[in-house]
Residue, then its C-alpha position, 0 to 999 in steps of 0.5 A: x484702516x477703514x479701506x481695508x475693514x471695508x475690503x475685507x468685509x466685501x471680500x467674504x462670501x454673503x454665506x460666510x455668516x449664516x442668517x438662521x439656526x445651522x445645525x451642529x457639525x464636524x467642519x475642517x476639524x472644528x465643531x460648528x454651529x450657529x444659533x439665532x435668538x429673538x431679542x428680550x422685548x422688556x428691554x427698551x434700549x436697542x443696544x441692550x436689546x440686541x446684547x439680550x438677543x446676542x447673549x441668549x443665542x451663544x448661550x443656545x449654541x454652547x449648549x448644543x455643542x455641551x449635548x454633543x460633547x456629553x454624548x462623546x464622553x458617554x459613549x468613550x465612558x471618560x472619567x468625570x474629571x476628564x469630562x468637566x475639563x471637556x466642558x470647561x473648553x467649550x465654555x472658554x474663550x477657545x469657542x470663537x464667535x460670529x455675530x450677525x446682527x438683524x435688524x430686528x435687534x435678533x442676532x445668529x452667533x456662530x460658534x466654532x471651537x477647534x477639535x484640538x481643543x478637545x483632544x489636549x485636554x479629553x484624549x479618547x481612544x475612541x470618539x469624534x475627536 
């Protein structure tokens, strides 16, 4: 099992995984973006430092993909119920996340959450998606 981790680790292109902040984007029908974030320095365990780090930078990144989709939903007009189910998609585990960790105890997460998503649970005539 090992072999193969190791193979497939090998295998995948150095920018497969970003180091630093990526903006938000439409890729292969998916919303992409990755985020960095610096650890909490008052945390003095490494592992808890680089979960801090971890959590904070998917925390930004679900952010930004929140603003995006907010701006979807007011230019389409959706209705509110629409648009927390819109919402509630981006904060599920549909969002699929890659960590890079740093050795700095920092970490860049990227996110990436499939447009069909969206368009099950928020259809617009008119949007992105």
């Amino acid at each position: 099992m090992r072999v193969l981790a190791l193979g497939l680790w090998l295998a995948a292109p150095a920018t497969a995984q970003p180091f630093a902040d990526e903006p938000l984007r439409v890729e292969d029908d998916a919303l992409v973006v990755a985020r960095s974030s610096a650890p909490d320095e008052r945390i003095g365990p490494l592992a808890a430092r680089r979960l801090s780090s971890r959590n904070r930078a998917d925390g930004l990144g679900r952010d930004a993909m929140h603003r995006w989709v907010d701006d979807a939903l007011d230019a389409a007009m959706a209705q509110p119920d629409v648009a927390a189910s819109a919402h509630r998609v981006v904060d599920s585990d549909e969002v699929r996340v890659r960590t890079r960790p740093l050795v700095d105890a920092s970490a860049v997460v990227g996110l990436r959450l499939p447009l069909d998503a969206l368009r099950a649970v928020a259809p617009l005539a008119e949007g992105p998606w």
